[in-house]
C-alpha positions in Angstrom: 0.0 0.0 0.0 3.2 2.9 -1.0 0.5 4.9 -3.0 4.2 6.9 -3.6 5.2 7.3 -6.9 4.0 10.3 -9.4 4.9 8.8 -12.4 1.3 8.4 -13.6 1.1 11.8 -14.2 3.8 14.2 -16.5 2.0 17.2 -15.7 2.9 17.0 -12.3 6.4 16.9 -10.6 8.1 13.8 -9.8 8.7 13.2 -5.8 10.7 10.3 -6.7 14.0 12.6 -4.9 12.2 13.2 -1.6 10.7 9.5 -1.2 14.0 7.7 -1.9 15.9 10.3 0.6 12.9 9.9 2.9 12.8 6.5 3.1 16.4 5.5 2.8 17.2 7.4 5.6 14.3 6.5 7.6 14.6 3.1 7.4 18.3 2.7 7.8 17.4 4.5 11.7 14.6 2.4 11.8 16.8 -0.6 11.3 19.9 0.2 13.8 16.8 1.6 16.3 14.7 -1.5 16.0 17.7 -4.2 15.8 19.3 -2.7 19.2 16.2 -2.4 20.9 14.2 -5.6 20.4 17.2 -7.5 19.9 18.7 -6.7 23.5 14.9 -7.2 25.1 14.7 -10.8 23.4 18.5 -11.7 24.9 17.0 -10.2 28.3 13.4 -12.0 28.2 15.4 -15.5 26.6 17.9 -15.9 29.6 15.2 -14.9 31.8 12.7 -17.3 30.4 12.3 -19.6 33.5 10.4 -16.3 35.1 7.9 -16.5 32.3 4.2 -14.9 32.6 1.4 -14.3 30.3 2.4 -10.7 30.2 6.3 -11.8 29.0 5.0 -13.9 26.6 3.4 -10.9 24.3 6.4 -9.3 25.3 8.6 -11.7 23.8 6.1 -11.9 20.9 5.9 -8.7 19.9 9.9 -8.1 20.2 10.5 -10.9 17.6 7.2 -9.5 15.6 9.6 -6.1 15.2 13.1 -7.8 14.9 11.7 -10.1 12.3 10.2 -6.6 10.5 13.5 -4.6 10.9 15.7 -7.8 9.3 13.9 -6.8 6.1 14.6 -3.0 6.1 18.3 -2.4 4.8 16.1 -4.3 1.4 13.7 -1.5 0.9 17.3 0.8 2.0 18.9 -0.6 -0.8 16.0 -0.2 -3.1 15.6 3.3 -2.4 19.4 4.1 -2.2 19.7 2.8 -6.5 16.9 5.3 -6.8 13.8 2.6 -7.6 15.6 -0.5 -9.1 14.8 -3.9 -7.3 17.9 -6.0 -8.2 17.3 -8.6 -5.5 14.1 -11.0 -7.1 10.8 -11.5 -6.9 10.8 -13.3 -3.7 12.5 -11.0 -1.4 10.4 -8.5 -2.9 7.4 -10.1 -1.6 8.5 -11.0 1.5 9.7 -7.2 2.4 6.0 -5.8 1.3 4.4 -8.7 3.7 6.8 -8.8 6.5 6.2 -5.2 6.9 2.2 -5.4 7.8 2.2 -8.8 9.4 4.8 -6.2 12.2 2.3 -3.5 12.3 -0.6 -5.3 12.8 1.1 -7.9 14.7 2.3 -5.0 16.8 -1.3 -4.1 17.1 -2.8 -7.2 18.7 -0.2 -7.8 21.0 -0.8 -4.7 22.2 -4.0 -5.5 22.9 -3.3 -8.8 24.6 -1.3 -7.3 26.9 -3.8 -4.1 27.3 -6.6 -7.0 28.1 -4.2 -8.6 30.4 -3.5 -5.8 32.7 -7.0 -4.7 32.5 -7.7 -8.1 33.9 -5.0 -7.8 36.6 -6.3 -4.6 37.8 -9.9 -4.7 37.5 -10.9 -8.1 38.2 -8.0 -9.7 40.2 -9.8 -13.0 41.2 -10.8 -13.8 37.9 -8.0 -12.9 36.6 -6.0 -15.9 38.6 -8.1 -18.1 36.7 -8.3 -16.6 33.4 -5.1 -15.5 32.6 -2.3 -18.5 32.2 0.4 -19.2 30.4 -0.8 -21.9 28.8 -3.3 -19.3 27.2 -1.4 -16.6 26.5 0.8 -18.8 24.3 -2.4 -20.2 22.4 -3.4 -16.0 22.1 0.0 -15.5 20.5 -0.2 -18.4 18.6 -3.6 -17.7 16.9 -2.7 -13.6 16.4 0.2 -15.1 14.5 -2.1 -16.7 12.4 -5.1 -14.3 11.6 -2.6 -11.5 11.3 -0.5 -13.3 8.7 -3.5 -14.8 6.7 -4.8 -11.3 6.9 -2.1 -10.3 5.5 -1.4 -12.7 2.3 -2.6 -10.6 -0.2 0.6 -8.9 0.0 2.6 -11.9 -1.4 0.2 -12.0 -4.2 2.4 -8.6 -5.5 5.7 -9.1 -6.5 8.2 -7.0 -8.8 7.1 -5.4 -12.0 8.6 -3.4 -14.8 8.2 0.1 -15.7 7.5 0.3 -19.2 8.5 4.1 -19.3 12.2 3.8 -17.6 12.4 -0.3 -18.3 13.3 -0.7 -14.1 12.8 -3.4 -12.2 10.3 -2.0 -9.7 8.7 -2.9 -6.1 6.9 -1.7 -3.3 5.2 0.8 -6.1 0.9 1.2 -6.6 -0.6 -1.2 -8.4 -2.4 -0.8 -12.1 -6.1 0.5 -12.3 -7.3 -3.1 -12.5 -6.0 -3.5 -9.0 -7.1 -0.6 -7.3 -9.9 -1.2 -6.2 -8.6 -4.8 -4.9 -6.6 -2.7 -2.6 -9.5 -0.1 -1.2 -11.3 -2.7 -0.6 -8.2 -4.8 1.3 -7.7 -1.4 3.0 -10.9 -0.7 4.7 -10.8 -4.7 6.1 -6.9 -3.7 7.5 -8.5 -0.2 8.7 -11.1 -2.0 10.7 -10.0 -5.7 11.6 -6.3 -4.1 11.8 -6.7 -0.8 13.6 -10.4 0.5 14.5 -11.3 -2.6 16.2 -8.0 -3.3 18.3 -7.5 0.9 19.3 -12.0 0.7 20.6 -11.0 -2.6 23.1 -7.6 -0.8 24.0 -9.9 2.4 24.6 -12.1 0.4 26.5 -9.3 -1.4 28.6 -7.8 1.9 29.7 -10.9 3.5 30.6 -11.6 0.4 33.0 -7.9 0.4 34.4 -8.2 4.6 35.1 -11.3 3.9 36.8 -9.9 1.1 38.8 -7.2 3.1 39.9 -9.3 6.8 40.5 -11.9 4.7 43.1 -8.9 3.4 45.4 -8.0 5.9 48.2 -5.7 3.6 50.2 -3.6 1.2 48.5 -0.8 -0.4 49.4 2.9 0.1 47.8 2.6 -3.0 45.4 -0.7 -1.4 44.2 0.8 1.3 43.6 3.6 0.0 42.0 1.0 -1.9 39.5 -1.1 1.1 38.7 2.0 3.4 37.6 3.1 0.3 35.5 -0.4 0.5 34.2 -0.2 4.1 33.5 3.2 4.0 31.7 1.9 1.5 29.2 -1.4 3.4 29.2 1.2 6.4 27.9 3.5 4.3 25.9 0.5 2.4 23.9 -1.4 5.7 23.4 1.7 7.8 22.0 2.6 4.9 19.5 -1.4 5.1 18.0 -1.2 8.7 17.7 2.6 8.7 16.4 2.6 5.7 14.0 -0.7 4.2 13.7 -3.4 6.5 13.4 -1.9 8.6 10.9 -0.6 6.3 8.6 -4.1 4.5 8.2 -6.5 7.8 7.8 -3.7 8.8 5.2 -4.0 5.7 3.8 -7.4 5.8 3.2 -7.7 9.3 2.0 -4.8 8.8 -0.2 -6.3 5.7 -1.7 -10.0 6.8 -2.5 -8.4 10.0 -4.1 -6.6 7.9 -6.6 -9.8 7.2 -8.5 -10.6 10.7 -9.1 -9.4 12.8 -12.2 -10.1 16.2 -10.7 -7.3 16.3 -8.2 -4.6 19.6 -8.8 -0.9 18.3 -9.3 -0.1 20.3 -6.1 -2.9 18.3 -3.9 -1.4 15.4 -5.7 2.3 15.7 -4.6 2.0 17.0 -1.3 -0.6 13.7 -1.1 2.2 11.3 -2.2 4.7 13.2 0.3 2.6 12.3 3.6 2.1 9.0 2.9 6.1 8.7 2.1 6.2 10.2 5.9 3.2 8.6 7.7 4.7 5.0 6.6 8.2 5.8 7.9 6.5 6.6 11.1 4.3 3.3 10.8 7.5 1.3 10.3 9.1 3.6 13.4 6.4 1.5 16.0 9.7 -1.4 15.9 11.5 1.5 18.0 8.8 2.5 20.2 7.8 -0.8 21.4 11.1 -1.5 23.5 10.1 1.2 25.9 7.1 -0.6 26.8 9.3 -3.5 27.6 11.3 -1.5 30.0 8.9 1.0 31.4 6.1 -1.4 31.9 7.1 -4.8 31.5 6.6 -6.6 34.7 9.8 -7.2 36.1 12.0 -6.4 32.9 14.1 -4.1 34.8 14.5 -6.4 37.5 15.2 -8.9 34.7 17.8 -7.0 33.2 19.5 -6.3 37.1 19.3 -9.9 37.3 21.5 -10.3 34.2 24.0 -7.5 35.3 24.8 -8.7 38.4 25.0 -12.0 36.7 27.5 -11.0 34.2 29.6 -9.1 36.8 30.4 -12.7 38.8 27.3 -13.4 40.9 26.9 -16.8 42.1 24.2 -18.6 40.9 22.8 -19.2 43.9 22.7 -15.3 44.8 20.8 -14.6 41.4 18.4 -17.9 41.9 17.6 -16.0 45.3 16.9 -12.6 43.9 15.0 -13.6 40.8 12.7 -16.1 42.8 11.0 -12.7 43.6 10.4 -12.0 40.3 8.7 -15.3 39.1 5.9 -15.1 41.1 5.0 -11.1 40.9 1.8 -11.6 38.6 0.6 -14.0 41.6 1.6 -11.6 44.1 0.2 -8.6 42.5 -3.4 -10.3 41.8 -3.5 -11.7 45.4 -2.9 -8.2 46.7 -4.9 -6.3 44.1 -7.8 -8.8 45.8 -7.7 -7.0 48.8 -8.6 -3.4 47.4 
């Protein structure tokens, strides 16, 4: 879905300069960002597997959901670096348009997993002893893995084409008229399976946990410490919408119904094809947001990461069994607690 290039058009200016430079050097931060970040949380929630928890399982999902996304990046870099020539097949090609959505909407759903789960933990601590298991969570990641990849297999269907006009080897560009309106109509399913439907129960989620937390008046300091986690991720989750999200998919839409029109100035045209160049860099940036939700409202990442530290430095084993033992049972701890209130 790179509605980008202005080729279709000679009476209007080519922004063929500003998208290659745009999304060059986008993606190559994107790439060092994302690697970096999710690839030190994955080492860090790996070596600390034997603390697992429902909530560290989407964790750990959605960290290899964005490495997996940024591995493809220096592709599309290269792409735009020889200035629109695909030199590297028709598989890779596919692969880097589908990899790409299967992370943002991936992204998406584990967000609301683990949105649902501290909802749970919060507003309904009893039930949420019961409900909310392992076991589960890995069958919830399992079965997001799925739906979001089958949702998103139209996107091998497209490969690499030629340009008739300059005789490159092209990807990642719009497709044909005959094709169009395959792709509003693959749009408006991604708009509201992928976006609208996942942001109204993470809406719904935080309103519940705000609640929650507003009606207590005396709580006690592991209550507290769960209801600022809350709120960071409550921050975090709602920051990455409005930054990466939300403006990529109303651009998307508006960019793709104005397509079909004849009427449209080149000037509305361009400066069109320019924010969609932008509001997909920013789509693609969610890889380097989500590592701050690891460590600002993971459960225990921090203590994790100590863990590891004082590990490294020559702890004895014994010492770090002793201090993470803590850690393994905090969603038990918290709930039991939470009870109480």
């Amino acid at each position: 879905m790179e509605q980008h290039n202005s080729s279709d058009s000679t009476a209007c200016h080519s922004i063929d300069d500003f998208r290659n430079q745009v999304y060059s050097t986008s993606y190559s931060l994107i790439t060092v960002c994302g690697l970096v970040g999710n690839g030190f949380a994955l080492v860090v929630l790996t070596r600390t597997c034997h603390q697992s928890s429902p909530f560290h399982i989407y964790m750990f999902n959605l960290a290899l959901a964005d490495l997996l996304c940024v591995m493809t990046l220096p592709l599309r870099v290269i792409y735009y670096v020889n200035k629109g020539q695909w030199n590297l097949g028709d598989f890779l090609c596919r692969i880097s348009s589908y990899s790409l959505y299967v992370n943002l909407y991936c992204s998406i759903y584990f967000m609301v997993a683990m949105s649902i789960t501290r909802f749970l933990a919060i507003v309904y601590p009893v039930q949420n002893l019961r409900l909310v298991t392992e076991n589960r969570a890995r069958l919830v990641c399992a079965g997001i893995w799925v739906f979001i990849c089958l949702l998103s297999s139209p996107f091998l269907m497209t490969g690499q084409t030629i340009d008739v006009e300059t005789n490159k080897t092209k990807c990642f560009e719009p497709p044909n008229e005959k094709g169009l309106q395959k792709l509003v109509v693959l749009n408006y399913l991604s708009v509201v399976a992928g976006f609208a439907l996942p942001f109204l129960v993470i809406l719904l989620c935080y309103a519940g946990i705000v609640r929650t937390l507003l009606s207590r008046t005396h709580t006690a300091r592991c209550q507290r410490d769960a209801g600022n986690r809350a709120i960071r991720m409550i921050v975090i989750v709602l920051l990455t919408f409005l930054i990466s999200f939300t403006p990529y998919h109303v651009q998307r839409t508006i960019h793709l119904n104005s397509l079909s029109r004849t009427d449209v100035p080149c000037s509305e045209k361009e400066a069109m094809q320019k924010s969609v160049v932008v509001t997909l860099s920013l789509a693609a940036a969610n890889s380097c947001f989500d590592p701050m939700l690891y460590f600002f409202s993971g459960e225990g990442f921090r203590n994790r990461l100590s863990s590891m530290s004082k590990s490294a430095m020559g702890g004895s084993s014994l010492q770090q069994t002793s201090r993470l033992r803590p850690v393994a049972t905090l969603d038990g701890r918290e709930n039991l607690q939470l009870q109480a209130s």
